[in-house]
KOLSE-385229 format. One record per residue (C-alpha): x, y, z. Coordinates in steps of 0.5 Angstrom, whole numbers, plus 500, padded with zeros to 3 digits. Example, Ala and Ser with C-alpha at 12.3 -4.5 7.8 and 13.67 -1.06 7.14 Angstrom:
BEGIN
525491516527498514
END
This chain:
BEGIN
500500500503507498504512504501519503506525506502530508505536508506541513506548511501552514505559514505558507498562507500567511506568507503569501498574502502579505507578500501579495498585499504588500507589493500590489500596494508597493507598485501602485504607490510608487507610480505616484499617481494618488487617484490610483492609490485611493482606487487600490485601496478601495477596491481593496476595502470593498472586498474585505468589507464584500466578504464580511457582509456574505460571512455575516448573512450566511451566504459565504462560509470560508475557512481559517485559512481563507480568514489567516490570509485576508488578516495577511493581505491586510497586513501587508497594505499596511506595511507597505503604506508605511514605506510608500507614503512618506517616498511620495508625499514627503516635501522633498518631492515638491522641491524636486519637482521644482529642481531647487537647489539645496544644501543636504546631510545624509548618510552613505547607503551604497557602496559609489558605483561608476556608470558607463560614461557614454550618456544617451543623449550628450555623449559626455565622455566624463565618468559619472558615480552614482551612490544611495544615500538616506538624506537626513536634512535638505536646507534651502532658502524657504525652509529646513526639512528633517527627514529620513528619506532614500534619494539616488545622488549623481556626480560627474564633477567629484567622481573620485571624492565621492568613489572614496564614500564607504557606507555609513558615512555621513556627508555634506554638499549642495546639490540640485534636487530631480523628480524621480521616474514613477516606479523608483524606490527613491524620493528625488534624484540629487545631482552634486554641485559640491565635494562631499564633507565628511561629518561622520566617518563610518562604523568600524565593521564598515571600514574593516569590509572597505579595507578587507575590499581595497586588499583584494584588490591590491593582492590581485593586481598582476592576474589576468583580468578574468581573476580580477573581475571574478574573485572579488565577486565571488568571495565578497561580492564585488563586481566593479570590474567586471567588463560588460562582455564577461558580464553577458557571458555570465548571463547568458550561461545562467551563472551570474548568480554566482557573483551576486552574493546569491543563496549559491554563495551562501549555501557554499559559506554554510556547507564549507563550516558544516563540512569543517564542524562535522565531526561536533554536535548539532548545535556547534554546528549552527552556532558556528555556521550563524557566526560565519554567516555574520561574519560574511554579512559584515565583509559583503556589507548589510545591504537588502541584497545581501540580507535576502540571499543570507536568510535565504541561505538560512532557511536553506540550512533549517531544510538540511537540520530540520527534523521533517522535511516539511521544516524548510517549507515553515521556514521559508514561510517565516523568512519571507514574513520577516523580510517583508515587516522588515523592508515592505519595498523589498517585495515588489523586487525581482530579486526577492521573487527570485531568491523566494521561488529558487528556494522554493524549488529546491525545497520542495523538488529537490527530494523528489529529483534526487530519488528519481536520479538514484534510481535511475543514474547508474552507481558510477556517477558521483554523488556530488554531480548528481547533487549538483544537477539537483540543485541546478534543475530544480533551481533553474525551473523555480525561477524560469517564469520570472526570467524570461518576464525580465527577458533574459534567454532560456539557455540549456547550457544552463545546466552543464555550465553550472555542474562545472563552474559552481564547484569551481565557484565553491573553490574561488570563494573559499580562497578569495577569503583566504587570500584577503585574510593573507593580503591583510597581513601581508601583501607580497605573499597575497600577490603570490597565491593570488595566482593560484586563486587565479585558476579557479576564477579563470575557469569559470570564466571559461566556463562562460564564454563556451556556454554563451556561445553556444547559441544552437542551445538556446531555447527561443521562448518569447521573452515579456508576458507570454513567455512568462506565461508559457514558462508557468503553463510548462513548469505547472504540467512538468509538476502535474505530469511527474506526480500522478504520472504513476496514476496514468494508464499507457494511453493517457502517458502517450497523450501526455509524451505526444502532447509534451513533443508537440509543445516543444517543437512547436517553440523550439522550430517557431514558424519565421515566415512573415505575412507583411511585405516590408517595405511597402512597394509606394512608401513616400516615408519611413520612421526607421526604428532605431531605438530611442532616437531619431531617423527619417528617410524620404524616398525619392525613387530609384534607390534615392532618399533624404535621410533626416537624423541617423539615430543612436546605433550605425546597425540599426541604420544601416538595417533600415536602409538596407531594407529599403533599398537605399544606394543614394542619399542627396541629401542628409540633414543632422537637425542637432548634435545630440547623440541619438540622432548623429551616433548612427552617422557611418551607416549612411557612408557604408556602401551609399553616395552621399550629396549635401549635408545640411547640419544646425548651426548650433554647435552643442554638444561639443564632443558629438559636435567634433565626432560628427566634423572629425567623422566627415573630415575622414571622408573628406565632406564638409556640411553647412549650416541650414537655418529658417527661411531656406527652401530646398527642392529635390525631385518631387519633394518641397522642404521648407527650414522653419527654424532654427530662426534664433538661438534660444538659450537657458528655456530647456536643452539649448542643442533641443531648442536649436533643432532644425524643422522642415516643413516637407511637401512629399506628392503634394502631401504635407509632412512636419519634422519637428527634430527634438525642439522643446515648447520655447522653440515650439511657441516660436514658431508658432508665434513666427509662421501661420502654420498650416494643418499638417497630414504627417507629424514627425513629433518632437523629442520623442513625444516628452512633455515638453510641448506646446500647446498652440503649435498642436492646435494650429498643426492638428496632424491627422497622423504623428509618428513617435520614433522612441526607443522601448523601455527607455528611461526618460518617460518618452512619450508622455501621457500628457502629450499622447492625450493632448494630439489624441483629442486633436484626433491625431492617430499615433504611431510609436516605433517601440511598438509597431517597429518600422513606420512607413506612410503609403499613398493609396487612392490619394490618402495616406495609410500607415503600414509597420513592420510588425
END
């Protein structure tokens, strides 16, 4: 007779509900929209009080645990509000909103981390260091505010005194306060104006995991880069210098975990104390591994990150010494309750999901795997590689619906990559510990047996490199929504299959087998054949998608066309023109100098003639200024100015400069407000290029031109919120094309500036969704036709 387990797990409820309530109330807060908020919580209240009212009638009956978990939710809104509401109604945010200028005191939260230096829009070549930091008091002329509240610090002018920062440090400056983006833990940005004082120098332990950091570093100074990049990462969680390609192998091949101060890095710290105490009692054993888990918290330094993988790690260790199984799945229910109360904000976090459903997978599949594995392995396999494939399959599978929603790949050299590189992780991490306990002591002989530390870290990346390269092994699922959909459909049929697959008679398990390599198939040889025609055989222009930026072609027949802007990326350029036939461009018109419409500036030249180039005559930003004439020069081309007033014909298509007719400065982006605009008659049709001009420049033109009502509107700045209202009105566009990169970080397009043309009765088009825009001339009337 088969045995039934019955599974203890009665915090799970409880957990669960807070965690949900929590972070739907975390997400709705953060979008600093109140009207949102009031809607949340009202719906929220309606149904607590909907079911009290069918449980007081009698017409509902629910059990103790539906009522454990209605408490929890509510228990979660509220913890959640305590953190949201003073981010978004503190009156720091008000003075962001208006961009003041401040002097503040605060205390460094984060260790100072360098962003990549080449900006999106500028091309500002200087670095730029980014730190957390908890403001404490903000002066400004009007008033003083006392508060505790998380802001994101920016500096490109002091990056190397405030890359000297340690966490816990408690400085002084003046800085200029921003609004934030809606969805960002922070109350405002803060841009530096002046070196940071120190006021208070941090705690000691703080100090000691700096100095702990620097001698890694130091000790590793002659090694390859691998080792440079890797160690530091794997033994204290420091990856500064790690290059963006390393970075993208580790990802690919599913190892960055490794460096993340995960639950892996954890999970090896409490195996290697427990290997070493194994031969002492249960509760030496605990005793030693919680000091060594606290000692490497200090090292790592107590950031959320850290603290979730430890109590992870943790609740890991309760599965291994609990006397039931089912001990584990408590655990993990308290953990995620702890964690919750402690930081609300923590449960709208990738990270947190991640960390919560690859434990999950291990405690509750790994059992299960492993016996089916002993049975089936043959006795020659190594317990530790079965081990080891246990913990990477059950792992990989928890986590894989969140994976691909955050759009990573689904790589099945995964799995091999980490049965390989974890007990090599294992190895670097034990010994980078060791080596920084050396270098502390002495240096020179740190610098010697960095190189045997070197190895390990070598082969990891290695390791990494071969994984990600073997593109043949990526399974293409849709990444986003569906992907994550499909991703719970097939972990849910695996789980359903492997527990009642003993329930199946042989037909039920050839329908099942059968409908399993149908699925398969069908994702892993998808159907590539595209129904749409692209490009469309009478195009009169083109919206190339390029991402966030700008690029505009005018076709001219016979492989010719106007190209107006180049976008941020030569290869996407280079794509759209190739796509649509061009070997010729007569003329090429740079509105301004900002990156996202002069970066892709080679493509034209690759394999095309280029005529006239017409530039604006505002020389700003510099460094794209002097890229764009250096990159020219090369090609022994010269370009001139073009300014309002100018009219240029070619073939059939009529363009008339409306500005730049003044130099507008201090109202905005200066190089925006200098964009040129050309009002283009293509087939008798009328289109506006607005390039990226702001609401000053907008204004002015409207003031300066009887503007007529337009057919075609290329929007301005990627539909930002900067516009104006009576140049909207006078233009009224039947159709606007936004070009805007997906997912970008400016906000672009606006909603307002969505809704002020929709109720102009515009028809949007944006490229982040519909991809390539096309305008086609049928029986007179243009259409619009995308290539998605």
């Amino acid at each position: 007779m088969r045995s039934i387990r019955i599974v203890d797990a009665r915090f799970i409820p409880l957990a669960s509900s807070i965690w949900l309530g929590a972070a739907g109330t975390v997400l709705v807060g953060l979008q600093r929209n109140p009207s949102a908020l009031i809607l949340w919580l009202a719906m929220f209240l309606l149904a607590a009080l909907g079911l009290i009212w069918w449980h007081k009638h009698k017409q509902l009956s629910y059990s103790a645990i539906t009522k454990v978990m209605c408490c929890g939710a509510l228990l979660g809104v509220v913890l959640a509000l305590t953190r949201v509401l003073p981010l978004t109604s503190s009156p720091v945010v008000v003075q962001a909103q208006h961009h003041l200028v401040v002097d503040f005191t605060a205390t460094v939260v984060s260790d100072p981390m360098v962003l990549p230096q080449q900006d999106k829009l500028t091309w500002n070549s200087a670095a730029r260091v980014s730190v957390r930091l908890r403001v404490e008091s903000i002066s400004s002329p009007d008033q003083i505010i006392r508060t505790h509240v998380p802001v994101q610090l920016f500096s490109t002018r002091y990056v190397d005194q405030y890359l000297q920062l340690t966490p816990g440090t408690k400085i002084s400056a003046v800085g200029r306060l921003d609004a934030v983006r809606p969805g960002t833990a922070y109350v405002a940005y803060l841009t530096a104006l002046t070196k940071p004082k120190i006021c208070t120098g941090p705690p000691r332990f703080q100090w000691l995991a700096s100095s702990l950091r620097e001698r890694l570093i130091k000790a590793l100074e002659r090694t390859p880069q691998e080792a440079k990049a890797l160690v530091p990462g794997l033994a204290l969680g420091d990856t500064r210098a790690m290059s963006p390609e390393l970075l993208t192998a580790m990802r690919t091949s599913g190892l960055t975990h490794l460096v993340a101060v995960s639950g892996a890095n954890v999970t090896i710290l409490l195996a290697l104390v427990f290997a070493a105490l194994a031969r002492t009692s249960r509760a030496t054993r605990v005793s030693g591994a919680a000091l060594a888990l606290l000692a490497f918290v200090v090292v790592v330094r107590p950031q959320p990150s850290v603290l979730r993988a430890s109590v992870m790690g943790l609740v890991l260790l309760l599965g291994i010494l609990g006397k039931r199984r089912t001990d584990a799945i408590n655990a993990l229910g308290i953990a995620v309750v702890v964690l919750v109360i402690i930081d609300p904000l923590i449960s709208a976090t990738y990270g947190f999901a991640l960390s919560v459903f690859a434990t999950a997978g291990l405690l509750a599949g790994s059992g299960k795997l492993r016996s089916v594995l002993a049975k089936k392995v043959p006795k020659a396999v190594p317990a530790w590689l079965v081990d080891g494939l246990v913990v990477t399959v059950c792992a990989q599978f928890a986590v894989l619906p969140i994976l691909l929603q955050l759009g990573a790949t689904f790589s099945l050299a995964a799995v091999p990559a980490n049965l390989l590189a974890v007990p090599l992780a294992s190895l670097a991490m034990v010994s980078g510990l060791i080596l920084t306990g050396v270098a502390i002591i002495c240096l020179p002989v740190a610098q010697v047996l960095a190189w045997v530390v070197a190895i390990p870290a070598m082969g990891i990346a290695l390791v990494a490199r071969t994984a990600s390269s073997a593109t043949f092994l990526i399974v293409p699922i849709p990444s986003g929504l569906l992907g994550a959909s499909l991703a719970i459909a097939f972990v849910g049929a695996i789980i359903f299959s492997s527990t009642h697959w003993h329930r199946f008679n042989p037909n039920q398990k050839s329908v099942v087998a059968l409908t399993a390599i149908v699925a398969i198939s069908a994702i892993w040889v998808h159907p590539v054949t595209q129904f749409r025609m692209w490009p469309p055989n009478n195009w009169l222009l083109v919206s190339c998608d390029v991402g966030q930026g700008d690029a505009t072609v005018i076709n001219l027949g016979h492989h010719q066309a106007i190209v107006i802007d180049v976008g941020p990326d030569p290869t996407l350029l280079d794509k759209c023109l190739t796509a649509l036939h061009i070997k010729s461009v007569p003329l090429l018109v740079l509105t301004h100098f900002h990156a996202d419409h002069v970066a892709g500036l080679d493509a034209v030249f690759h394999r095309r003639k280029v005529g006239m180039i017409r530039v604006t005559s505002l020389a700003d930003p510099l460094l794209t200024t002097k890229f764009v004439t250096t990159l020219l020069a090369s090609k022994s081309i010269s370009a001139q100015a073009l300014t309002a007033g100018e009219h240029i014909v070619i073939n059939q298509v009529d363009i008339q400069c409306l500005w730049p007719a003044e130099i507008i400065r201090g109202e905005g982006s200066d190089a925006n407000n200098a964009s040129i605009v050309l009002l283009t008659t293509i087939h008798g049709h009328t289109f506006l290029l607005a390039g990226d001009v702001e609401a000053p420049a907008q204004k002015a033109i409207a003031t300066r031109y009887q503007l007529p009502h337009v057919e075609v509107l290329k929007m301005a700045h990627h539909g930002s919120r900067n516009q104006d209202v009576q140049f909207a009105q006078e233009i009224s566009p039947d159709i606007a094309f936004i070009s805007v990169g997906k997912d970008n970080g400016y906000g672009h397009p606006a909603v307002e500036t969505l809704t002020l043309y929709e109720v102009l009765g515009t028809k949007i088009y944006r490229t982040d969704l519909s991809g390539n825009l096309a305008i086609v001339e049928s029986g007179g009337m243009l259409q619009v036709l995308t290539s998605r």
